[in-house]
C-alpha positions, 0 to 999 in steps of 0.5 A: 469585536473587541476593543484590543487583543494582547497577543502573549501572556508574560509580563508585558501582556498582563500588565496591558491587560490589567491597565486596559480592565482598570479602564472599562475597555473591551480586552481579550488576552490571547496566550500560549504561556500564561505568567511568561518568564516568571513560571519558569523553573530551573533546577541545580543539584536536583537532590538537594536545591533548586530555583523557583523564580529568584528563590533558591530552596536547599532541602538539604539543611532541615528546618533551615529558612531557605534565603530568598532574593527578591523576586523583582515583580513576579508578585505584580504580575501574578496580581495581574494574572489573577485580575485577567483570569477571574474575569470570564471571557478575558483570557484564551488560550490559543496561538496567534497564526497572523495579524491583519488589518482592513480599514480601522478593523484588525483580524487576529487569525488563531489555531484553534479559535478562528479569527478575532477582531478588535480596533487595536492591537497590543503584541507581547508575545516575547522572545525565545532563547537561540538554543544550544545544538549539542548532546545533552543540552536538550536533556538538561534544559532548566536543569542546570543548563538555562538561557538567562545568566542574569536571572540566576546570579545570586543563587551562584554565590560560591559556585562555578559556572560557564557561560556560553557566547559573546552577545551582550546578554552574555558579557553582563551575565558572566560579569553578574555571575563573577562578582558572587562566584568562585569561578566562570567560564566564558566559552564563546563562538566568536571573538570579543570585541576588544573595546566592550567595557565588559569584555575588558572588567572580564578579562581582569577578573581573576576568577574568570577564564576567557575560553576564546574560540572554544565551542561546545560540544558536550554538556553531561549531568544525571539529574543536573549538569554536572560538566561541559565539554568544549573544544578548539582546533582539537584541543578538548576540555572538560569543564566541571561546574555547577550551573551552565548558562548559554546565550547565544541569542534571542529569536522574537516572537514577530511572525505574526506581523512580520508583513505588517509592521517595521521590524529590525534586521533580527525581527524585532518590533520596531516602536516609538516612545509610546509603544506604537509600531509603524501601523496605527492601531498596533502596538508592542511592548515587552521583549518582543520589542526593540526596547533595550532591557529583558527584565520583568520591572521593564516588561511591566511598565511597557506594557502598561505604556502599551495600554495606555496608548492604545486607550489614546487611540481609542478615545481618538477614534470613537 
């Protein structure tokens, strides 16, 4: 039996991983996606540039140093990565089908590796970004269509882009995007809410057009997207731009306790200011969680806390 079990491998469940190392305790990470978030690529214009992380890279201009953002914990978490998979016996790569408890023991049910045990629990597992249902978008995923407007802001300077929704994770994105770009596009679904602070900066920006009640229904690219086609009552329009960003919403990763533990209306873990959820022993951090802020400096120091209270509550429990 281990002491805990982290389910996910992102920023959150390494940095629990790494605290719990520091501390002597019995850890197993148990992942599907090794790094999270941060190993993602996306791509724009293929042929002459793209994004690793933060860091957009031109192959176009020989010689020429790339200008590279500052990529905001990436190097942390690839320190904790490195700290967990060196480590034999630490790291699993399996995916977590249930999360039980008896007694003061949990079981931790995998596809492939059966059932785990442990007395405390961390999940990490993170969310995934609602996808968009239209032609194209599938194709061009991470090759100029991406899920996270904010992340790539900087790499927009200049450039036009349309961001799809009305969440708030799409307000603070197209107002990131417009402060560098020379053109956004706001498509959404539904109607802004007329006293967002943002949506207000928004509809003052003159470098930002609010399509409201346009939809998409076509994004078109070779290698990369090159336009998006949107609609409303008949009425169609081609948008060329550089970038499109959708954020339609983010799913959590929670089924594994869905029965267990308190959740929001959307399957957000519920926790307290320790990272505890409703069941003693079990613990969440990062995305996954109800927590506000989806950014990798929050994930880690989340994780941490994580870590540190279900170290209390071993100590607690001997």
């Amino acid at each position: 039996m281990h002491d805990l079990i982290i389910v996910g491998g992102g920023a959150a469940g390494l940095a629990a991983a790494a605290y719990a190392l520091d501390k002597q305790i019995d850890v197993m990470v148990v992942y599907e996606n090794l790094g999270g978030k941060i190993n993602q690529k996306f791509t724009m214009h293929a042929d002459t540039d793209f994004l690793v992380g933060h860091i957009l890279v031109h192959l176009d201009v020989p010689g020429a140093e790339p200008e590279a953002p500052p990529r905001l914990g990436a190097d942390t978490v690839h320190e904790f990565e490195r700290q967990v998979t060196t480590q034999r016996g630490r790291a699993l790569f399996d995916r977590v089908r249930k999360v039980a408890k008896q007694g003061d023991v949990f079981t931790v049910e995998t596809e492939r590796s059966g059932a785990l045990q442990a007395r405390t629990v961390i999940i990490a597992s993170g969310v995934v970004p609602k996808q968009l249902d239209v032609p194209g978008a599938r194709e061009l995923v991470n090759h100029g269509l991406g899920y996270s407007p904010v992340s790539y802001a900087r790499a927009l300077a200049g450039k036009t882009a349309v961001v799809v929704g009305s969440t708030p994770r799409a307000l603070r994105g197209a107002a990131e995007l417009a402060r560098t770009a020379a053109q956004v596009y706001l498509v959404e679904p539904t109607i802004m809410p007329a006293d967002d602070p943002l949506a207000v900066v928004l509809s003052r920006r003159p470098n930002v057009e609010i399509l409201e009640g346009f939809h998409v229904i076509e994004i078109s690219g070779d290698s990369s997207v090159d336009s998006v086609t949107v609609e409303r009552d008949g009425k169609v329009r081609r948008l060329t731009v550089d970038a499109a960003f959708a954020d339609v919403g983010l799913a959590p990763n929670s089924s594994m306790v869905k029965d267990l533990v308190k959740t929001d209306a959307e399957g957000f873990i519920v926790v307290d200011g320790h990272n505890a959820t409703s069941v003693p022993g079990l613990f969440a951090a990062g995305d996954v969680t109800t927590v506000y802020g989806e950014h990798t400096l929050i994930a880690i120091g989340e994780g941490a806390r994580a870590a540190l209270s279900a170290h209390d509550y071993l100590l607690a429990h001997e």
